[in-house]
C-alpha positions in Angstrom: 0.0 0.0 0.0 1.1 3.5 -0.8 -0.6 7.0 -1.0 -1.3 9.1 -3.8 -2.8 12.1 -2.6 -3.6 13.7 0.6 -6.1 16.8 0.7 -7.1 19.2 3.6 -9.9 21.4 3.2 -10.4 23.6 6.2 -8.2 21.8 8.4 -6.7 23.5 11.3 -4.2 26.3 9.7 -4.9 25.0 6.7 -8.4 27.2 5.0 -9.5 26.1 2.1 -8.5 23.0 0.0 -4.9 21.9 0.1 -3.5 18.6 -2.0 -0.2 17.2 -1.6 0.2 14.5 -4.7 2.6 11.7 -3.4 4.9 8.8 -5.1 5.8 5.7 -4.7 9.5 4.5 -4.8 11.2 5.0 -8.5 14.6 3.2 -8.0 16.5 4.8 -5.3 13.9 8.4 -4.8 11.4 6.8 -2.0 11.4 10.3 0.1 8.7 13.1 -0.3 10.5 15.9 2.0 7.9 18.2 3.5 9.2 21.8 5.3 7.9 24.2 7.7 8.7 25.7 10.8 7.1 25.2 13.7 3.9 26.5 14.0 3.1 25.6 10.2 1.2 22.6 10.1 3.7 20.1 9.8 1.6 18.1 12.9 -1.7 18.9 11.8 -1.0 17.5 8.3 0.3 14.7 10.1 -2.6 13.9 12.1 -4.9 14.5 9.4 -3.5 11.2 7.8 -4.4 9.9 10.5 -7.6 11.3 11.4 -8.7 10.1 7.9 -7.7 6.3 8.2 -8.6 5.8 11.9 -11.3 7.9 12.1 -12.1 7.9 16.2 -9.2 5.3 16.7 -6.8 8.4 15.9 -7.2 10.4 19.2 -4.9 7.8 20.8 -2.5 9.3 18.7 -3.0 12.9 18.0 -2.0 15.6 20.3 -5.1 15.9 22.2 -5.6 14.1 25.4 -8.6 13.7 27.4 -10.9 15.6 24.8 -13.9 14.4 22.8 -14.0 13.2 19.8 -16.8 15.8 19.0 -14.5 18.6 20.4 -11.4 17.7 18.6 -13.5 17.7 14.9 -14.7 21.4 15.8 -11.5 22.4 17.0 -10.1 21.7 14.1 -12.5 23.5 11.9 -10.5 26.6 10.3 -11.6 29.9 11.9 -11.2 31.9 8.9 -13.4 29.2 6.5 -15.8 31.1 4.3 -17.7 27.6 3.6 -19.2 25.1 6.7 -17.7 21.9 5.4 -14.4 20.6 6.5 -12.8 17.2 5.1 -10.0 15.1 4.8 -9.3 12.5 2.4 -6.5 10.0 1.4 -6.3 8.5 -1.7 -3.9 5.2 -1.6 -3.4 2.0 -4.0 -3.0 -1.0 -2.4 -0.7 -3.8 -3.0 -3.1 -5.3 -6.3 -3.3 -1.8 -7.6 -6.7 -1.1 -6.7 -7.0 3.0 -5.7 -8.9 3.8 -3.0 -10.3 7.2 -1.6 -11.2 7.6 2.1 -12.9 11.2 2.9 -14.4 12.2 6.6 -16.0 15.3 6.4 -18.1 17.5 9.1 -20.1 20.3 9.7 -20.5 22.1 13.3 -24.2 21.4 14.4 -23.9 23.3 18.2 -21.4 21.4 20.3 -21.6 18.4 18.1 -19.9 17.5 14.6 -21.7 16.1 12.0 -19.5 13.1 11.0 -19.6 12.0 7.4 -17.0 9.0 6.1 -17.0 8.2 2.1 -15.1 5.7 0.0 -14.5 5.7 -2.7 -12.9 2.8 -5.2 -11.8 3.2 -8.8 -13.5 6.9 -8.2 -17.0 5.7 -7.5 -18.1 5.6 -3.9 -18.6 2.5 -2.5 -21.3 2.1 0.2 -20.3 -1.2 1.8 -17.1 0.2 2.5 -17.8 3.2 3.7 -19.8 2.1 6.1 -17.6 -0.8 7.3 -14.2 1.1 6.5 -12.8 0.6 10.6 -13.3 -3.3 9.8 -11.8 -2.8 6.6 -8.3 -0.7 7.3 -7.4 -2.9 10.2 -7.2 -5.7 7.7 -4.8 -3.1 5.7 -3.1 -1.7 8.3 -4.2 -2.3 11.7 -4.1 0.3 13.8 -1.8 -1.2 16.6 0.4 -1.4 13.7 0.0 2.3 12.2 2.5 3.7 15.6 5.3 2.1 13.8 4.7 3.9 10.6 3.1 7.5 11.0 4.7 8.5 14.2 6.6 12.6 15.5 9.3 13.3 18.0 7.2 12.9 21.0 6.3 9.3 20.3 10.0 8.2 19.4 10.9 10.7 22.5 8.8 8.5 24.8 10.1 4.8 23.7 13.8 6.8 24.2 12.6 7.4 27.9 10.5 4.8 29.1 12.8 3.0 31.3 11.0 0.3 31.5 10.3 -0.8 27.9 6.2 -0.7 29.0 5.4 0.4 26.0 7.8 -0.9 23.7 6.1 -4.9 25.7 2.6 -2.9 23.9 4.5 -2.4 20.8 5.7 -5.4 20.2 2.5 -7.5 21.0 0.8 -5.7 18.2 3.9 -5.7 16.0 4.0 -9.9 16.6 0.1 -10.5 16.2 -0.2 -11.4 20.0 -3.1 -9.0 20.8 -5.1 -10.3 18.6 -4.9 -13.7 20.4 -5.1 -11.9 23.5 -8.7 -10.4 22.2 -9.5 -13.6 21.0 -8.7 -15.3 24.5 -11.1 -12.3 25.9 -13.5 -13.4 24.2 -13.3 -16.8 24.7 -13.4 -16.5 28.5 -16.1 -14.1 28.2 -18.2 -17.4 26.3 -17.0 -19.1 29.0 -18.9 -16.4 31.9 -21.7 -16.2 29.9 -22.3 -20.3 30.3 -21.9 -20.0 34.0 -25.5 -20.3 34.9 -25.3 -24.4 33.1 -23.2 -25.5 35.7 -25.5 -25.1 38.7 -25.7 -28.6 39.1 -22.3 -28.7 40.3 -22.7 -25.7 42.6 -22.4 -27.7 45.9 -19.7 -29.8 44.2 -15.8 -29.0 45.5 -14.8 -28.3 42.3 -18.0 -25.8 41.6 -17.6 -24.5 45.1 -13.7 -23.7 44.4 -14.4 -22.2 41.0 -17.7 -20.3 43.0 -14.8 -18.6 45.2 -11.9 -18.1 42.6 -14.9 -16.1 40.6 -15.7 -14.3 43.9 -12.2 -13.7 44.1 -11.9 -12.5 40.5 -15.0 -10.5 41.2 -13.3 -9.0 44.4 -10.2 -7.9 42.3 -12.3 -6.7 39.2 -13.9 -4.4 42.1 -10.4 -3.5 42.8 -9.1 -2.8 39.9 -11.8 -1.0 38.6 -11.7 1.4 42.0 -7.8 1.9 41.7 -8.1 2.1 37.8 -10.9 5.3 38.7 -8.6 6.5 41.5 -5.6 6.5 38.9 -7.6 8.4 36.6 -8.6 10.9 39.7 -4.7 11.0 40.3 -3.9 11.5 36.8 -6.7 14.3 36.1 -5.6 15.6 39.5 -2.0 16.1 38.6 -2.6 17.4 35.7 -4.8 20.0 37.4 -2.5 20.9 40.3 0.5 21.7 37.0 -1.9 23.4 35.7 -2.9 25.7 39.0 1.1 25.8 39.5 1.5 27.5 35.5 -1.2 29.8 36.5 0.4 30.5 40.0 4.0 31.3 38.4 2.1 33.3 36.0 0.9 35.4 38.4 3.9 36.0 41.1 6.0 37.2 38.5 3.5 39.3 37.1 3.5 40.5 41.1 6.9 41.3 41.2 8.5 38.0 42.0 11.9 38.7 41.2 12.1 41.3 43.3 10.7 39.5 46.4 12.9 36.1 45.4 15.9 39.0 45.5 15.1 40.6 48.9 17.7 39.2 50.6 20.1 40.1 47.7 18.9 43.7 48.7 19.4 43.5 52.1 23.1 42.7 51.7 23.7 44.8 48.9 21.9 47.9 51.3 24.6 46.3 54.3 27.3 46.6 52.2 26.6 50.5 51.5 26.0 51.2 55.2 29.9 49.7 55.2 31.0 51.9 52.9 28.8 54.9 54.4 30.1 54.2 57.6 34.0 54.5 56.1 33.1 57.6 54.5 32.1 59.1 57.9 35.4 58.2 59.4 37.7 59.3 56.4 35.5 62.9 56.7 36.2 62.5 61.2 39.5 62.2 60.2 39.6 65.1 57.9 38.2 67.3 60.6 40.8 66.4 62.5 43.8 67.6 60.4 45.6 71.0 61.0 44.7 72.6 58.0 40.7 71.9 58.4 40.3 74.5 60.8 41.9 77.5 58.2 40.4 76.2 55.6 36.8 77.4 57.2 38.4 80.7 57.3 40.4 80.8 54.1 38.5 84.2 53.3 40.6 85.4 55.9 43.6 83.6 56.0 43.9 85.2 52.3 43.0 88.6 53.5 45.8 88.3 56.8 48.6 87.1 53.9 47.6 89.5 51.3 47.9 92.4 54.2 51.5 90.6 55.4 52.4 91.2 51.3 51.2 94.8 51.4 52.9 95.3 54.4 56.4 94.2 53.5 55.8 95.8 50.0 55.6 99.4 52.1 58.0 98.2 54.2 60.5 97.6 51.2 59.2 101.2 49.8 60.1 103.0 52.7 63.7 101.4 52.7 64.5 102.1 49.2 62.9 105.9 49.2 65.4 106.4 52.2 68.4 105.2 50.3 67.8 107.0 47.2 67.2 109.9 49.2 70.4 109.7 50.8 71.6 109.6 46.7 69.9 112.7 45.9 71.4 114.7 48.5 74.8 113.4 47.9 74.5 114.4 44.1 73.2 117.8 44.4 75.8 118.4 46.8 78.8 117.3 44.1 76.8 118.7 41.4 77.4 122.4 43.7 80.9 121.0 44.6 81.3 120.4 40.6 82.3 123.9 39.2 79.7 123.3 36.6 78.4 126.9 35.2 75.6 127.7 36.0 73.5 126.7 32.9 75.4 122.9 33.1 74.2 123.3 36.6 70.7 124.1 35.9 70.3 121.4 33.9 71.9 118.5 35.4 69.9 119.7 38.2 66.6 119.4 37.0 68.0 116.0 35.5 68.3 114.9 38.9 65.4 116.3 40.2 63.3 114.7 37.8 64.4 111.3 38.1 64.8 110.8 42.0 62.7 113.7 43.2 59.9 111.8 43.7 61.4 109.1 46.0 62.4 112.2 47.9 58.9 113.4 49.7 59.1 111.0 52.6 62.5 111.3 54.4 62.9 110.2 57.4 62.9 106.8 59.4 59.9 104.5 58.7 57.3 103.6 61.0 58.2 99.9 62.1 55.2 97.5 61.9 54.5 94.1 63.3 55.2 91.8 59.9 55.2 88.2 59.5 58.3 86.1 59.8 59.3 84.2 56.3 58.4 80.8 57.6 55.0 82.0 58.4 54.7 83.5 55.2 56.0 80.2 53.3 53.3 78.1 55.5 50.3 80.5 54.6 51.5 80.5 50.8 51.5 76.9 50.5 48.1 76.3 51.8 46.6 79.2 50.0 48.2 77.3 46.9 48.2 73.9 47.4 46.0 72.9 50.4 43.3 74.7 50.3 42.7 73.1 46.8 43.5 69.5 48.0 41.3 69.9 50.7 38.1 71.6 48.5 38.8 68.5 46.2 38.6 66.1 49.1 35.1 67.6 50.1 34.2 67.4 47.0 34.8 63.6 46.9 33.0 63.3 49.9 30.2 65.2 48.9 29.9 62.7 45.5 30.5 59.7 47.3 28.2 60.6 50.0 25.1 62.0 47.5 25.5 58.2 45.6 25.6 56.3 48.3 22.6 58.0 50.0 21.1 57.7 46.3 22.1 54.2 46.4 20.3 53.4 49.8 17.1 55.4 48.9 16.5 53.7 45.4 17.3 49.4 47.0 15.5 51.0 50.4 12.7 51.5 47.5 12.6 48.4 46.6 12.7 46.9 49.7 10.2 48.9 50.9 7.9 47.6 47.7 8.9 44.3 48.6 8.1 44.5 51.5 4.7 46.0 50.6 4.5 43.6 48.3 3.3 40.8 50.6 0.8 38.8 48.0 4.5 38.1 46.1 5.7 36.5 49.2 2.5 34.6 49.9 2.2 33.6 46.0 6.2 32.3 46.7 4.8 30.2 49.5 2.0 29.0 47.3 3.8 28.0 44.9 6.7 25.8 46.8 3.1 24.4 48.5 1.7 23.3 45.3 4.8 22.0 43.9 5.1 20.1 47.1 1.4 19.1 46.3 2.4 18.0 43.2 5.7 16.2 43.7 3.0 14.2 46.5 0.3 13.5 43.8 2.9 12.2 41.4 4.1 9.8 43.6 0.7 8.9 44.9 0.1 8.0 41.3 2.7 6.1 40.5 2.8 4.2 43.9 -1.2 3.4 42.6 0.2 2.4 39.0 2.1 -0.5 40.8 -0.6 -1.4 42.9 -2.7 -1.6 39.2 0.2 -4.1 37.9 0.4 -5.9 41.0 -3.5 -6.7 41.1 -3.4 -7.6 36.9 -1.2 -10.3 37.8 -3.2 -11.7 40.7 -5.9 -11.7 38.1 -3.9 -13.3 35.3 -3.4 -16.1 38.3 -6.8 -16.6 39.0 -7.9 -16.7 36.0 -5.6 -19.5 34.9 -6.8 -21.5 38.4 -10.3 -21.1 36.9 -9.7 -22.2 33.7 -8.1 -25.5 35.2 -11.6 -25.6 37.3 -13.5 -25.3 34.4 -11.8 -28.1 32.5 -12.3 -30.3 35.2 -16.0 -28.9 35.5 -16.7 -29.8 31.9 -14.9 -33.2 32.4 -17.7 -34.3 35.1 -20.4 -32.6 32.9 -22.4 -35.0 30.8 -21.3 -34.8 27.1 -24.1 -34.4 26.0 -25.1 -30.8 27.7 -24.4 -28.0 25.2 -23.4 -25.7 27.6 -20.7 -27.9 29.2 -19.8 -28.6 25.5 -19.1 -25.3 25.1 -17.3 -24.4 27.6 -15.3 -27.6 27.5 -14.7 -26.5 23.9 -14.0 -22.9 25.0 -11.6 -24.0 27.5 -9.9 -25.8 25.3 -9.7 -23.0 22.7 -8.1 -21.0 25.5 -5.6 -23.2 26.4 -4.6 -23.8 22.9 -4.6 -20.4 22.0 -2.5 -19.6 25.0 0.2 -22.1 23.7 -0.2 -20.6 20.2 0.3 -17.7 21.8 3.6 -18.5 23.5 4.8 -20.2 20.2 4.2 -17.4 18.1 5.6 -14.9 20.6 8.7 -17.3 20.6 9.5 -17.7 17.3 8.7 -13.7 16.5 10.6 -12.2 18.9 13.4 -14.3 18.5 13.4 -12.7 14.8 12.2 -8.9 16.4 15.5 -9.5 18.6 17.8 -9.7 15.7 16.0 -7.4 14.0 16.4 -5.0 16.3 19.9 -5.4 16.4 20.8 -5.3 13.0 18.6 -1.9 13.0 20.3 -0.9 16.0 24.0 -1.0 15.0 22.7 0.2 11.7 22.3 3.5 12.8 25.2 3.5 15.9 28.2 3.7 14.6 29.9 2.0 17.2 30.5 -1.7 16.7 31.3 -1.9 20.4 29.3 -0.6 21.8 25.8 -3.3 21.6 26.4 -6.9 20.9 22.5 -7.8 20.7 19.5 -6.6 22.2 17.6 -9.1 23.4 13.7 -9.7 23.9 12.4 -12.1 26.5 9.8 -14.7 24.9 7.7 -14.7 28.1 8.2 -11.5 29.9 9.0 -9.5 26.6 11.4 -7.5 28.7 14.1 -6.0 26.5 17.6 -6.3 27.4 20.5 -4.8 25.7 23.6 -6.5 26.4 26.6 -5.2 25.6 30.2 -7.1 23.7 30.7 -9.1 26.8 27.4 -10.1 27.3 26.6 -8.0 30.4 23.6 -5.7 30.4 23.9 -1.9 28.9 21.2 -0.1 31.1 19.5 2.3 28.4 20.3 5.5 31.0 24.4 4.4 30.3 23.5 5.3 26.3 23.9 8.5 25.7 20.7 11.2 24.8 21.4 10.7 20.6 21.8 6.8 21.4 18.8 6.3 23.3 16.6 8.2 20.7 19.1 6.1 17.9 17.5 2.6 19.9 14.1 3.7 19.5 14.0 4.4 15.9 16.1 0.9 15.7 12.8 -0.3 17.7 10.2 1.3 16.0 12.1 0.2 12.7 12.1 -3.4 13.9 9.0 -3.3 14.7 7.7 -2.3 11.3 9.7 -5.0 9.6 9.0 -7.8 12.1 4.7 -6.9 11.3 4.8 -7.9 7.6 2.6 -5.2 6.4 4.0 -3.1 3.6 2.4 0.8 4.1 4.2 4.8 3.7 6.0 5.8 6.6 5.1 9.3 7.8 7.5 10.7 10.5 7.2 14.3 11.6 10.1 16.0 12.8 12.2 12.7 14.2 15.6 14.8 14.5 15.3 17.7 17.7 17.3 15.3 20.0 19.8 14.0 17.4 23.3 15.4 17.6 25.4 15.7 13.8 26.5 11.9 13.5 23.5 10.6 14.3 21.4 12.6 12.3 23.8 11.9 9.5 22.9 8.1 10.2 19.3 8.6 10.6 19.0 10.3 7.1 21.6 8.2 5.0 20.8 4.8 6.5 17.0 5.1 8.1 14.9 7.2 5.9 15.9 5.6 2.5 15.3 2.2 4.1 12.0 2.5 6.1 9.8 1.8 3.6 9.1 2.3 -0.4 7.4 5.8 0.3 8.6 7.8 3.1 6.9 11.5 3.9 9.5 13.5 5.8 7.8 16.8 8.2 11.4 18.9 8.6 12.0 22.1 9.8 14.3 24.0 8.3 16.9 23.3 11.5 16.8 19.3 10.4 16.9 18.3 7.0 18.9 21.1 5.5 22.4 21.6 3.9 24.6 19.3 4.3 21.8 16.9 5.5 19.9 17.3 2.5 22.8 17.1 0.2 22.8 13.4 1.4 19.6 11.9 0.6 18.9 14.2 -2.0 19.5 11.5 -4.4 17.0 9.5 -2.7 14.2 12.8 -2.7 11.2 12.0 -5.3 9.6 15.1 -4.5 9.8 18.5 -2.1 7.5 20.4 -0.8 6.8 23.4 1.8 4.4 24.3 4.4 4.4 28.4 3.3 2.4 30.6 6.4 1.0 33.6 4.8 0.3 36.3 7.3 -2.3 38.0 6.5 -4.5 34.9 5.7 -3.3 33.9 8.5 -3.2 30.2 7.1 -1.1 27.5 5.3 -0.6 27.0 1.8 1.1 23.6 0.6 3.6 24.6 -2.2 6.2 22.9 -4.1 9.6 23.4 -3.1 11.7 22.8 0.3 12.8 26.3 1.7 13.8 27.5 -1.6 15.1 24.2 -3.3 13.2 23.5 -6.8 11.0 20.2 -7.4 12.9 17.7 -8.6 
């Protein structure tokens, strides 16, 4: 089986109708590479394939837990549709070349959908199938089988961290057929319940009275089970409610300032170290009040005025000096210029020379008036701090003065804050809420898994009981006449039980002994590392899955590494595929976000051109790209891309991959 078309009308993102045409395999081109980023539709076209296959069976594997089935067909009705209908359809060709159309369409009627399933073969639509179609795909592709072939990142994600392979044990059972005998076996025993009433005639008998009690006892654990199974289901809902009170309580203490109050102690010590550095500040401003030169330097006005009087003062002092001396010079020269002989015009004039030039130093002869003057040191000291003190100090207080003004600054503005985180005591009590609720949750979780246990613990009481009644009902329909059609029956049932059971271990024996080194060869397939995995090994009873390393010792899947784990469960889900028989299009969307470089190179060189004869690849453009695409692109038939227009504000399907042409 392969597709040939898949069309979206109205889907999700997707308004209007969308096709994508697909191929199969032409020699080595089996891959139709499909881009988008997220947000695009690469999911939603994903679990439309679904959606149109399965039908209701699909919400077990589409993104949308604990909905209706209702509710997930209206939410998926475009918002921006200008018609009411919504559909999707797949068109395939199964392996005798017969084509085949399946189309589920619906119309919002209130809070229902109007659910409407066509098929069409050979382009006329075929009523028979349409109305048995869920009967009719599981004999194409059942869907316990579909996991291994459409599956994203979350279900290979999942088999990569369940740590104890519980669902890989689900996997395989559908991959090997055993569920089937497993619904057949329930059916069988419920043949078996529904014959109980014929055997009253052995109801006092030991062997009726022991199978009266294991049935009470089955009864007893049914009751069990089924309370524990509700409580789970209480725990579950619950859990998921308390993560969801905790999102909405983060939400709102940060919105409430819940940095600030997480930080408040930060501020506290931050506001301790500036009262430190305050208190410093203080003592280097004590210890300039202390120095010599403080005291002047409040009185610099006059300490300037006293100097600049002490120069004045030896300036008149130094006046009064030199007007005595060249007094003494002006006397002495008249007198030789009368002593000279000069005539009395030479006289004259070398007179009035000397008059002019010294006369006026002459006017104040006589001894000066002594005054009380400075000595030179004093002078020398009161120069130096006019000049070089007085500035250092005005620089200091100016230091001060800054340093002082920030770190009152600094205090006021974190005392703010304290001060609003302090006021801001709903932060502190949604802080308290919240370590409460993830407390609460932390005991939920627990609660539930402890309760899980219990669930498995009580199945396999069952399964034990179960068997014991079986036995009692063989020896029941031994003593039963031969002729009594209800002991027939369920001598006949019992039988069919028993051998199914051992068809059942046969068949589980002999397939997982091929799934094993299936597996295996998968496994090393895509790990590069010869050394690393010698098999991996599935238990024929327990199907407990056991990797064992080159010297046969168990590899616990937590000593892989993150790309090797998610490697092992693509080598699973490959295996898986394989070991089923059925031949069908492998849809993956985006399988790569935990890969690192060598194993994504494996994944797309070795995986994707071997999973199947048409493979549909949803990338982003962080995956398959470059250097990645370069090396399948050999084995691409076709590319398209998941284009977001804005303004529509929908999805387009167009042909090319981020820019590459079709091939």
């Amino acid at each position: 089986m392969y597709f040939t078309k898949v069309e979206l009308h109205n889907f999700g993102i997707y308004r209007g109708t969308h096709e994508m045409c697909l191929t199969d395999r032409v020699g080595a081109r089996n891959i139709t590479l499909v881009g988008g980023l997220n947000g695009r539709g690469k999911t939603t076209f994903h679990d439309a394939v679904l959606l149109a296959l399965y039908g209701k069976q699909a919400m077990k594997y589409i993104q949308e837990k604990a909905r209706s089935f209702d509710r997930l067909l209206l939410e998926h009705i475009n918002k921006h549709a200008t018609d009411g209908e919504t559909y999707v359809a797949v068109s395939l060709c199964l392996d005798d070349g017969s084509p085949l159309r399946v189309k589920r369409s619906w119309t919002a009627r209130g809070q229902k959908a109007e659910l409407q399933t066509v098929v069409e073969k050979n382009g006329v639509p075929d009523k028979y199938l349409g109305e048995n179609w869920s009967y009719y795909i599981e004999e194409i592709l059942p869907f316990g089988i579909a996991r291994f072939f459409f599956f994203n990142n979350e279900k290979i994600t999942q088999l990569a961290d369940d740590t104890s392979f519980e669902q890989i044990k689900s996997s395989i059972k559908s991959a090997i057929g055993v569920s089937t005998i497993e619904r057949a076996i329930a059916h069988a025993d419920e043949v078996i319940r529904r014959k109980e009433n014929a055997l009253s005639a052995f109801e006092h008998s030991e062997v009726n009275l022991g199978y009266q009690e294991v049935e009470a006892q089955i009864s007893e654990l049914d009751t069990r089970l089924e309370e524990a199974t509700r409580q789970s289901h209480a725990l579950e809902r619950r859990c998921e409610a308390i993560t969801a009170r905790l999102e909405a309580k983060e939400k709102e203490f940060w919105a409430s300032g819940g940095d600030l109050s997480r930080n408040r102690d930060s501020i506290k010590q931050e506001m301790q170290n500036i009262s430190a550095a305050v208190k410093r500040t203080q003592e280097d401003i004590v210890q300039m009040t202390v120095d010599p030169s403080t005291p002047l330097f409040l009185c610099r006005d006059l300490v300037r005025q006293s100097y600049e009087s002490a120069v004045a003062l030896q300036k008149s002092e130094a006046k009064r000096y030199s007007d005595r001396l060249i007094g003494n010079l002006y006397r002495q020269i008249m007198d030789r210029l009368d002593c000279s002989g000069l005539d009395r015009e030479a006289l004259q004039l070398a007179q009035g020379i000397v008059r002019e030039i010294l006369g006026a130093h002459t006017g104040q002869d006589g001894i000066p008036q002594q005054a009380s003057s400075m000595s030179a040191a004093s002078m020398l000291l009161y120069e130096r701090f006019i000049t070089q003190a007085a500035q250092q100090i005005t620089l200091q207080i100016k230091t001060l003065i800054c340093r002082v003004d920030a770190q009152e600054n600094e205090l006021m503005s974190l005392d703010a804050h304290l001060g609003t985180s302090d006021e801001k005591a709903l932060a502190m009590q949604l802080y308290e809420v919240l370590k409460s609720i993830e407390s609460e949750r932390a005991t939920a979780q627990t609660d539930y898994q402890r309760l899980l246990e219990h669930i498995r613990s009580l199945e396999h009481q069952r399964q034990a009981l179960v068997s014991k009644r079986i036995r009692l009902i063989q020896a029941i329909a031994e003593k039963e006449n031969s002729n009594d059609d209800n002991a027939r029956t369920i001598k006949y049932a019992a039988l069919s039980i028993q051998a199914m059971r051992e068809f059942q271990a046969r068949l589980q024996r002999e397939k997982v002994a091929k799934l094993s080194l299936t597996a295996t060869q998968c496994f090393r397939t895509l790990v590069e590392k010869d050394s690393l995995v010698r098999e991996i090994m599935v238990d024929p009873d327990s199907l407990d899955v056991t990797i064992l390393d080159m010297d046969g010792r168990e590899l616990l899947k937590s000593q892989l590494s993150a790309g090797e784990q998610q490697m092992f469960a693509v080598a699973v889900v490959w295996a898986l595929a394989l070991t089923s028989g059925y031949k069908a299009p492998v849809v993956i969307d985006t399988p790569m976000a935990r890969l690192d470089s060598a194993h994504r190179t494996n994944f797309v060189t070795k995986y994707l051109p071997a999973a199947s004869s048409q493979v549909v690849v949803l990338s982003t453009d962080e995956e398959i790209y470059g250097h990645y695409l370069d090396l399948i692109r050999d084995n691409i038939i076709d590319y398209y891309t998941l284009y977001y227009r804005e303004r529509e504000q929908c999805t387009s399907i167009i042909h090319g991959y981020f820019g590459e042409e079709p091939v």
